[in-house]
C-alpha positions as CSV (number, residue, x, y, z in Angstrom):
1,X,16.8,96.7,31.6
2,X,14.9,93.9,33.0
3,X,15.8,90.5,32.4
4,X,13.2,88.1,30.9
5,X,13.3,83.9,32.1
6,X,13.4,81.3,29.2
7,X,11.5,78.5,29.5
8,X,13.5,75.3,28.3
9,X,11.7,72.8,29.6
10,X,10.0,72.1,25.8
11,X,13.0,72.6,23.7
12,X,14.3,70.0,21.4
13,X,18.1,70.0,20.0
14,X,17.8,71.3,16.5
15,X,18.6,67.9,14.4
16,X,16.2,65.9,16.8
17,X,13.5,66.3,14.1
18,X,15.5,65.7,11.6
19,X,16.9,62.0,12.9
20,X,13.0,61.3,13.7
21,X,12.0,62.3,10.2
22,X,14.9,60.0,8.6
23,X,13.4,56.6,11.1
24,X,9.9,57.3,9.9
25,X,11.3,57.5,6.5
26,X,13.2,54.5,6.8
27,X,10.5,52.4,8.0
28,X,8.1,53.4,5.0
29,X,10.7,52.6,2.9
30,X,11.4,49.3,4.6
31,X,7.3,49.1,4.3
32,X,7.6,49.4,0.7
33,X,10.1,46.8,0.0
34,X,13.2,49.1,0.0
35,X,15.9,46.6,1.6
36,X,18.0,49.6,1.9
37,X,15.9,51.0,4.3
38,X,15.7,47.7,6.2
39,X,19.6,47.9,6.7
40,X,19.7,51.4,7.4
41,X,17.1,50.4,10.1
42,X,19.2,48.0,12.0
43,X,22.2,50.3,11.8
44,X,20.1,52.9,13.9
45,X,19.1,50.5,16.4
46,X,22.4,48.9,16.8
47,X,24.7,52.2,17.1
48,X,21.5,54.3,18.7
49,X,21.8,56.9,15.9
50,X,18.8,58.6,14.7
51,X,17.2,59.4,17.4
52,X,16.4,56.2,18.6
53,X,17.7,54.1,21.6
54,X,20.3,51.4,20.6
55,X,18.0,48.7,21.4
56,X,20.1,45.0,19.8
57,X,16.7,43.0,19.4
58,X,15.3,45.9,17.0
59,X,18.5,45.5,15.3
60,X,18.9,42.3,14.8
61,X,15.5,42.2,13.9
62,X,16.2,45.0,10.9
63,X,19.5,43.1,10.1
64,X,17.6,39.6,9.6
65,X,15.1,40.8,7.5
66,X,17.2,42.9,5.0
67,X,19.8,39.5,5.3
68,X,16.4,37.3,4.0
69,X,16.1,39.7,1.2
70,X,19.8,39.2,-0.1
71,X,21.6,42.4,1.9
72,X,24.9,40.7,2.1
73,X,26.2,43.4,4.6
74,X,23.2,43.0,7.1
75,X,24.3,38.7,7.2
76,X,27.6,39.9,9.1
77,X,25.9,43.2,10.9
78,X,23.4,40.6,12.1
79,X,25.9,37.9,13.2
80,X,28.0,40.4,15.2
81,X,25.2,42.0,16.7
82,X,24.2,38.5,18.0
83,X,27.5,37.7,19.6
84,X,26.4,40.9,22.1
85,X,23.1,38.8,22.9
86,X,21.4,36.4,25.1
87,X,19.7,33.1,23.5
88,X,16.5,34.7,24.7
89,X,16.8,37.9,23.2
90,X,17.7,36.5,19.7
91,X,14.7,34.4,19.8
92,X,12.5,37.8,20.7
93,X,14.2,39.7,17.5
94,X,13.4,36.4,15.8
95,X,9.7,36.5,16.7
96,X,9.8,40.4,15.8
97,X,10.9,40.3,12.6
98,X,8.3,37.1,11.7
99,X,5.6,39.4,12.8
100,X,6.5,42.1,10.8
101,X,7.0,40.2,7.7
102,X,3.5,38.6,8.6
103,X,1.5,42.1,9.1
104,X,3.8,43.0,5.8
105,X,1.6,40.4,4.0
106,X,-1.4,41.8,5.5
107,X,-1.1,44.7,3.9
108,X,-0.6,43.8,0.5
């Protein structure tokens, strides 16, 4: 019996799609108005679930927005997450989430 090599170079865990499928939903949710989503979003980024990086400007960003639509949750999520960061990169998540909300009225 002769032994046949597996190639594993291409081969993703088997929830990897799944965590990308619930980020792309979350953003088209977030897109539609769904503050949920926005929440769920900074959660992601600020634990680096769901197959994305924990990345704290991304989540602040997510936190602020969902805080300016009344979240009460993302307030605090956002305030902690900004005791972990620099002046600098709250002004960049700042900036982010202004240009989102500006390309957000864009679409409408």
């Amino acid at each position: 019996m002769k032994l046949q090599t597996i190639d594993t170079d291409d081969a993703m865990p088997i929830n990897e799609g799944a965590t990308d499928l619930a980020v792309a939903q979350s953003l088209a949710d977030a897109a539609s108005g769904d503050v949920s989503a926005l929440f769920d979003l900074g959660v992601a980024y600020s634990t680096g679930s769901n197959g994305v990086d924990c990345d704290l400007v991304e989540a602040h960003k997510w936190f602020n927005l969902a805080a300016s639509r009344g979240h009460e949750e993302a307030g605090w999520c956002r305030a902690d997450v900004s005791d972990e960061m620099t002046a600098r990169e709250i002004a960049e998540a700042q900036r982010r989430a202004r240009r989102w909300l500006s390309e957000e009225r864009r679409a409408a």
